[in-house]
C-alpha positions as CSV (number, residue, x, y, z in Angstrom):
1,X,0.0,0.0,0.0
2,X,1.5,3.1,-0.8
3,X,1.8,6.0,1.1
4,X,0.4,8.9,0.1
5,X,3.5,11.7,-0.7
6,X,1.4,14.5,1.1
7,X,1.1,12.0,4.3
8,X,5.1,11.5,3.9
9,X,6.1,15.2,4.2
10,X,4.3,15.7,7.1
11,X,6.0,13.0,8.5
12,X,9.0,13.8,7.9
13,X,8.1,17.7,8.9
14,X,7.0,15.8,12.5
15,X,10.5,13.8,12.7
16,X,12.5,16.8,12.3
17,X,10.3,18.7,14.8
18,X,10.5,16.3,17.4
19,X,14.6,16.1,16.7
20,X,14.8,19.5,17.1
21,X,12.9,19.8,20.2
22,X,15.0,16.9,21.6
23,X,18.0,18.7,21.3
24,X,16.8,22.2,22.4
25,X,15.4,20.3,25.6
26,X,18.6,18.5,26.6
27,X,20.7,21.3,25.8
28,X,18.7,23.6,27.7
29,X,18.8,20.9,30.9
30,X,22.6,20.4,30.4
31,X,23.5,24.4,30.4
32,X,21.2,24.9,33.5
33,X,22.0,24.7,36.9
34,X,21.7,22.1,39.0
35,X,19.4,23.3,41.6
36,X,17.7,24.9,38.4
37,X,17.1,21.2,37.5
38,X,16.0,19.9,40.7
39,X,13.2,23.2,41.1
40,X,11.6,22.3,37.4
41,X,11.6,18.5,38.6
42,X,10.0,19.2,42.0
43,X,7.6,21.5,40.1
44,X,6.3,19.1,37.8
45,X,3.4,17.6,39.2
46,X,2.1,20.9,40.6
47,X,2.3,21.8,36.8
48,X,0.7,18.6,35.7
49,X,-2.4,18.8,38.8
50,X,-2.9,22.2,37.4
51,X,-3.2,22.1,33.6
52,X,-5.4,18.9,34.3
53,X,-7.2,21.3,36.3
54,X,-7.5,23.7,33.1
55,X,-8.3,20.9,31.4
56,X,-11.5,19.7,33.3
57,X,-12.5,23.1,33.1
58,X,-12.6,23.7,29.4
């Protein structure tokens, strides 16, 4: 079954986009500071019980 070409550059335009956020994330966490780390890890689920909060409100 062939794919269709239109279907493949979007693909490929999603591939490259998730590369290119990889790197921009690891770089970022790699040039930050370590206790800069540890605040955005400790943060997370406050972050995550909040936008599931937005999210139940929409």
């Amino acid at each position: 079954m062939p794919i269709d070409p239109y279907a493949a550059a979007m693909l490929a335009v999603l591939c490259v986009a998730l590369v290119c956020a990889t790197v921009v994330c690891t770089t970022a966490i790699l040039r930050a500071h370590r206790s800069d780390v540890v605040a955005v890890v400790k943060a997370l689920p406050e972050l995550a019980a909040t936008l599931l909060r937005w999210r139940r409100k929409r």
